[in-house]
C-alpha positions as CSV (number, residue, x, y, z in Angstrom):
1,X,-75.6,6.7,9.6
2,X,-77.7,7.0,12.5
3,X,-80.5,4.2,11.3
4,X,-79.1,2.0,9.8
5,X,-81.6,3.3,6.3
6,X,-79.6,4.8,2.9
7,X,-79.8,8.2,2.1
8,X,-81.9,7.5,-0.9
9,X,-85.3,6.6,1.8
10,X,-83.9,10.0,4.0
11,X,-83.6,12.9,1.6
12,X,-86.9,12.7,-0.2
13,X,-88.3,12.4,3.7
14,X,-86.1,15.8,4.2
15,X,-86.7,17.3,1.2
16,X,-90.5,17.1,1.8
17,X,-90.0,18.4,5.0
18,X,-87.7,21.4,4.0
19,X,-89.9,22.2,1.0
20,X,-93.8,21.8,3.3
21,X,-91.7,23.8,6.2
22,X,-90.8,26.6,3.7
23,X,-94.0,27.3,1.7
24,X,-96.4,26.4,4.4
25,X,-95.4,28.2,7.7
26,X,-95.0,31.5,8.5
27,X,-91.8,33.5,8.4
28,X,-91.7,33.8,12.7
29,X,-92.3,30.2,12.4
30,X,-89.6,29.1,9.8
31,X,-87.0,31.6,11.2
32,X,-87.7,30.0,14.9
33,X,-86.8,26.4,13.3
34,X,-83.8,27.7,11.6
35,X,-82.6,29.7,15.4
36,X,-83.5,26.0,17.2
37,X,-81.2,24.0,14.6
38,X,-78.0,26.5,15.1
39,X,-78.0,24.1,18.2
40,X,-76.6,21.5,16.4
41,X,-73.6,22.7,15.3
42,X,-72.0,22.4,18.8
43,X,-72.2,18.6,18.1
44,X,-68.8,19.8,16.1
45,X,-67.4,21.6,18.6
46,X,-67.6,18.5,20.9
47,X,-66.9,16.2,18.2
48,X,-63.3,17.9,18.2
49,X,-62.9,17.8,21.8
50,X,-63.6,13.8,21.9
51,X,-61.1,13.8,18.7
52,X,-58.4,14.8,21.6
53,X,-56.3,16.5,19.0
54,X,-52.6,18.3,20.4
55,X,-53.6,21.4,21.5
56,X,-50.5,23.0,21.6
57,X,-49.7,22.1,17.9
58,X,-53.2,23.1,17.2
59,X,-52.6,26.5,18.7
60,X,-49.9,27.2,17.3
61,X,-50.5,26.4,13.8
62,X,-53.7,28.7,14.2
63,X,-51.9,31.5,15.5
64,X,-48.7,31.0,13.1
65,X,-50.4,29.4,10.0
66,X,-47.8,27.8,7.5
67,X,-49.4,28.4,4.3
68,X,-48.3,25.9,1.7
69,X,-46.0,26.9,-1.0
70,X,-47.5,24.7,-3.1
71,X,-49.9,25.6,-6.2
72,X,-52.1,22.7,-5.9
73,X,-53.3,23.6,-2.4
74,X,-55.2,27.3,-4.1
75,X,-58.0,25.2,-4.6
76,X,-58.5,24.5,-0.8
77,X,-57.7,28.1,0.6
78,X,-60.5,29.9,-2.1
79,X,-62.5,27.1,-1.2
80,X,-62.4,28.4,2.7
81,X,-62.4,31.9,1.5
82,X,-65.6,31.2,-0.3
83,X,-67.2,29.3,2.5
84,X,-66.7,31.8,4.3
85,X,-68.3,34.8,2.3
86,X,-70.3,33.5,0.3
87,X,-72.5,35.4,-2.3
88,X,-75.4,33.5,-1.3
89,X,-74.9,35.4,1.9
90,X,-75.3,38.9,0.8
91,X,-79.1,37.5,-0.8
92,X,-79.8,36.0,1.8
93,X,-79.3,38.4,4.7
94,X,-80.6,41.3,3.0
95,X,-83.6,39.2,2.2
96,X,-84.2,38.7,5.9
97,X,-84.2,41.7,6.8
98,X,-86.5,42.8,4.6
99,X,-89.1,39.6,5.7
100,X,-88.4,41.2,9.6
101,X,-89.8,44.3,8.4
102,X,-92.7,42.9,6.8
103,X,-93.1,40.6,10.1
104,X,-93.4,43.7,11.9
105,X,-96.1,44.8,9.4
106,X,-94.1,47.7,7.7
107,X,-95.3,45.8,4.3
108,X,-94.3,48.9,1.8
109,X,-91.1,50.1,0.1
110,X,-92.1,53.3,1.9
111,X,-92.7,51.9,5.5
112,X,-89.0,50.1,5.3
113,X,-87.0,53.7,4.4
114,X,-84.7,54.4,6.4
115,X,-83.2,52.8,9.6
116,X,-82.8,53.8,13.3
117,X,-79.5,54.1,14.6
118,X,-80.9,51.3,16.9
119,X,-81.8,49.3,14.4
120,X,-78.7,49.5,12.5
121,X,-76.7,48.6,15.7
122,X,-79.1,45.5,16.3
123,X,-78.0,44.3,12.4
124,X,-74.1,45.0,12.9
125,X,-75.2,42.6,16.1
126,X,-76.7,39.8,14.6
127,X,-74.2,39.7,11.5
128,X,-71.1,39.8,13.3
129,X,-72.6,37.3,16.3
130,X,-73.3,35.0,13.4
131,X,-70.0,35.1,11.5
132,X,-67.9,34.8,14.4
133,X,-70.1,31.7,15.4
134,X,-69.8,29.8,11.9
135,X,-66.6,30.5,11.5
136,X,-65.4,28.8,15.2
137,X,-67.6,26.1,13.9
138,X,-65.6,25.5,11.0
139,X,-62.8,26.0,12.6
140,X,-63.8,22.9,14.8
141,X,-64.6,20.6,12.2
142,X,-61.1,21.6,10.6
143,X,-59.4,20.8,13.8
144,X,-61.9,17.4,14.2
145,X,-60.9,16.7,10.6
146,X,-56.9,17.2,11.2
147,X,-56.8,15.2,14.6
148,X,-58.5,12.2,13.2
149,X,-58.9,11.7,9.1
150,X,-55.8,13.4,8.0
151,X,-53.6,12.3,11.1
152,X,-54.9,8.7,10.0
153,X,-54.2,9.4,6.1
154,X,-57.7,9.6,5.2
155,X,-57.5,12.0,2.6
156,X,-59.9,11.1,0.0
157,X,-63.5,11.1,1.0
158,X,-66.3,11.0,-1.0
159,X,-69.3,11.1,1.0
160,X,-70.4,12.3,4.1
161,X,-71.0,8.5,6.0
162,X,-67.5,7.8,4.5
163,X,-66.1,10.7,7.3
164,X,-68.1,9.5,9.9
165,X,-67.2,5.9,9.5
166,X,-63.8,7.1,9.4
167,X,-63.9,9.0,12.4
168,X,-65.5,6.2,14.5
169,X,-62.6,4.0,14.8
170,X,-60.2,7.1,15.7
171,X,-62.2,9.4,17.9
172,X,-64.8,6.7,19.6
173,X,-68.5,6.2,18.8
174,X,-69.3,9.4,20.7
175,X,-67.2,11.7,18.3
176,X,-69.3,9.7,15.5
177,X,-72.4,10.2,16.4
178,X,-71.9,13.9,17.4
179,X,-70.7,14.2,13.9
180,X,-73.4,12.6,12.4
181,X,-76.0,14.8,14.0
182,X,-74.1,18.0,13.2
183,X,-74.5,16.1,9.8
184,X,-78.0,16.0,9.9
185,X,-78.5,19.3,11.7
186,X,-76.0,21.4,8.9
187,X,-78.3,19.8,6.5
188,X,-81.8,20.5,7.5
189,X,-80.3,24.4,8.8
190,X,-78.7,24.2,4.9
191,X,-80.9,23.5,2.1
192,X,-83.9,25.9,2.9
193,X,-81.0,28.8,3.1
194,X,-79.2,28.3,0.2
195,X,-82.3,27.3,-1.9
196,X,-84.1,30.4,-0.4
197,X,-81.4,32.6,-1.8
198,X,-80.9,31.7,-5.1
199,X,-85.1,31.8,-4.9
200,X,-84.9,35.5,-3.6
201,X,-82.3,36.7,-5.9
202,X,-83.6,35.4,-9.0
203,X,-87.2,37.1,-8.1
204,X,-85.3,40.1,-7.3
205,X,-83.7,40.1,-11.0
206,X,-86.8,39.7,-12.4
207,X,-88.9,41.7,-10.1
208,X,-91.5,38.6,-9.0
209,X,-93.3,39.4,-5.6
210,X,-91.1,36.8,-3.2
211,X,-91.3,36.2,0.7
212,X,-92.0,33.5,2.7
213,X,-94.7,35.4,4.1
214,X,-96.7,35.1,0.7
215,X,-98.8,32.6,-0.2
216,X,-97.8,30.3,-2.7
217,X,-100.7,31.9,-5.3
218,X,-98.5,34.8,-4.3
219,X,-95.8,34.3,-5.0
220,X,-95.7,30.8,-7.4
221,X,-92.6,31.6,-9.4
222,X,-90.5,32.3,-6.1
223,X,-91.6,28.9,-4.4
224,X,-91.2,27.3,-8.0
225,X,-87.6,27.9,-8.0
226,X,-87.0,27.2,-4.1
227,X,-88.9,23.9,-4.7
228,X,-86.9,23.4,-7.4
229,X,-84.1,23.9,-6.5
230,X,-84.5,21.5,-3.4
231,X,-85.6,19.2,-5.4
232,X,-82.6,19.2,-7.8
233,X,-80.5,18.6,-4.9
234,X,-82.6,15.7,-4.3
235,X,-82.1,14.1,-7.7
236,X,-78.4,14.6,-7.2
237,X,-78.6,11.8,-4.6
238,X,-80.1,9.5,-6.9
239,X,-76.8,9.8,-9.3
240,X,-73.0,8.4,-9.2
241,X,-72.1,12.0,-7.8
242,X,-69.4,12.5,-5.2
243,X,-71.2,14.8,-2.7
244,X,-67.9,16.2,-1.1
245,X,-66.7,16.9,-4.3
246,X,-69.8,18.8,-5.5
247,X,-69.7,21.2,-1.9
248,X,-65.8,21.5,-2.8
249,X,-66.5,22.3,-5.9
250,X,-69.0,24.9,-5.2
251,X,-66.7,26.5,-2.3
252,X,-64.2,27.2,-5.0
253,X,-67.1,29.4,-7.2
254,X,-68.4,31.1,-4.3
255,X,-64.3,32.4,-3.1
256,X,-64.2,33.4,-7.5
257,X,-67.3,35.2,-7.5
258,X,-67.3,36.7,-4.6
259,X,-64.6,39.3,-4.7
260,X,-66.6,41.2,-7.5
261,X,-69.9,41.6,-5.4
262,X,-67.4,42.6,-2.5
263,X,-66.4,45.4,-4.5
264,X,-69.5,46.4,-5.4
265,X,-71.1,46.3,-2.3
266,X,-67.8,48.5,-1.2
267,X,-68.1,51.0,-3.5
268,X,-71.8,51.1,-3.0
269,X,-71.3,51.4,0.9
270,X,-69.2,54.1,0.2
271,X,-71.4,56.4,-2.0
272,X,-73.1,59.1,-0.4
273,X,-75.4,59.4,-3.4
274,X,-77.0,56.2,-2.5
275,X,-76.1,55.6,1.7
276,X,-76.9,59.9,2.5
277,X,-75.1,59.8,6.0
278,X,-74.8,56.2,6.5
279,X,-71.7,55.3,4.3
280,X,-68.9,53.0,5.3
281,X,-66.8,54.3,8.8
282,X,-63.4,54.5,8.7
283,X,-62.8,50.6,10.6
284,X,-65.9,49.2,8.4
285,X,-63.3,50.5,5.0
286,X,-60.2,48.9,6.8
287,X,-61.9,45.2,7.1
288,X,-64.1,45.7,4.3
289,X,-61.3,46.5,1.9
290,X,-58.1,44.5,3.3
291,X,-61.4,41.8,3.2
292,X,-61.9,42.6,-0.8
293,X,-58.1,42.3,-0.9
294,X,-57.7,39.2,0.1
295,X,-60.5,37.5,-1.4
296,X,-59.6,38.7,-4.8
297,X,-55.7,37.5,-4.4
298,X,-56.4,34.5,-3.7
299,X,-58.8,34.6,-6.4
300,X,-56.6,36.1,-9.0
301,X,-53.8,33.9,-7.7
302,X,-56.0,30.7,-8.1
303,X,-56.9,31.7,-12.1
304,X,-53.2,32.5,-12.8
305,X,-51.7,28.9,-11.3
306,X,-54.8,26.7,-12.8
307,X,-55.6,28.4,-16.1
């Protein structure tokens, strides 16, 4: 979009990148790429503003939401649901957390028991400073989206150039290549995440040393499937695959599997037998389990109307 080249000469390039950036760096080094490249998703933030969308209407209909009565739009709500708790997430985060102990040389089972009050406040921190971030991002590119592509009846895109060419002739050349970068940004801040989870929670199943701290003699099988699986994503490119429809696709299995790991992590985080004095407070149960509700509604709501 931004060179004029096809994606097919780009992802290899990135893939290569993600995949050297991943195995071959250190986990300070990797996690201060992956802090840098939040930068980009402002691009979205300002792409909405050049989209001049009407604010009013916008506020309103974020404040007073008319959900459709309509079956057919279940699809698109779990689909936001599961964007935005995603099971990946639950790998992944806990995953980090363990790689900042180890950064901080507490490289035991042992030496990680237990957390400080202090440290426990510094995770609530950094996990509710990031939600609350990616979700005004999406809400952004939902609001860029609804000023420009659906205002103009562009409803059925397939790729991701297919938006941004779209959104040139409606929001200006700035708006498009803000959009693009964000593009490019989401991408490269993307694949090493999700393929680092579904790398850390298969090693975890099967009890294979994992970290990106390891070396890959380490730890082969772990940087086998993050390889892998970047690499998979790769070949994708290569074949007559819409790429919206795939990340649709998959938003609508992460909002149907994640109401079961929601309840378990619920009922774990209420178990004295396994959190001792650091259960679930009374607010954390209240948006924890009006959270479950919700999730699993829509869910169940989404099976009864499409199967």
């Amino acid at each position: 979009m931004l060179t004029g080249l096809t994606a097919g000469v780009w992802v290899p390039v990135f893939g290569a990148v993600v995949i050297v950036a991943t195995v071959y760096t250190t986990y300070a080094t990797f996690a201060a790429w992956l802090k840098w490249l939040t930068a980009v998703l402002f691009a979205y933030i300002l792409s909405a503003i050049l989209a001049r969308p009407n604010w009013p209407a916008a506020l309103r209909d974020t404040l007073l939401p008319r959900l459709p009565s309509d079956a057919r739009a279940l699809p698109t709500l779990v689909g936001i649901l599961g964007t935005t708790i995603s099971p990946y997430l639950f790998f992944w985060q806990a995953s980090q957390e363990v790689e900042e102990e180890r950064a901080k040389g507490r490289r035991t089972v042992a030496a990680r028991r237990g957390a400080t009050e202090h440290e426990l406040r510094d995770a609530r921190r950094d996990v509710f400073t990031g939600m609350a971030f990616s979700n005004v991002v999406m809400y952004f590119i939902i609001l860029a989206t609804a000023a420009t592509l659906f205002r103009a009846g562009h409803t059925n895109i397939e790729t991701s150039r297919e938006a941004a060419e779209a959104l040139r002739p409606l929001a200006g050349d700035g708006a498009y290549v803000l959009f693009a970068l964000g593009l490019v940004g989401t991408g490269l801040l993307a694949i090493p995440v999700l393929a680092g989870s579904a790398s850390f929670a298969v090693a975890e199943l099967f009890a294979w040393p994992s970290g990106l701290d390891l070396k890959p003699t380490q730890a082969w099988r772990f940087y086998t499937i993050l390889g892998g699986a970047i690499v998979a994503g790769a070949v994708l490119e290569t074949l007559s695959v819409s790429a919206v429809r795939m990340l649709f696709l998959s938003a609508i299995i992460n909002g149907l599997l994640a109401p079961p790991l929601m309840l378990l992590v619920m009922l774990v985080g209420n178990n004295r037998a396994i959190m001792g004095t650091g259960v679930n407070g009374f607010w954390l149960n209240v948006f924890g389990w009006g959270a479950t509700a919700v999730m699993t509604i829509a869910m169940l709501a989404f099976l009864w109307t499409w199967f």
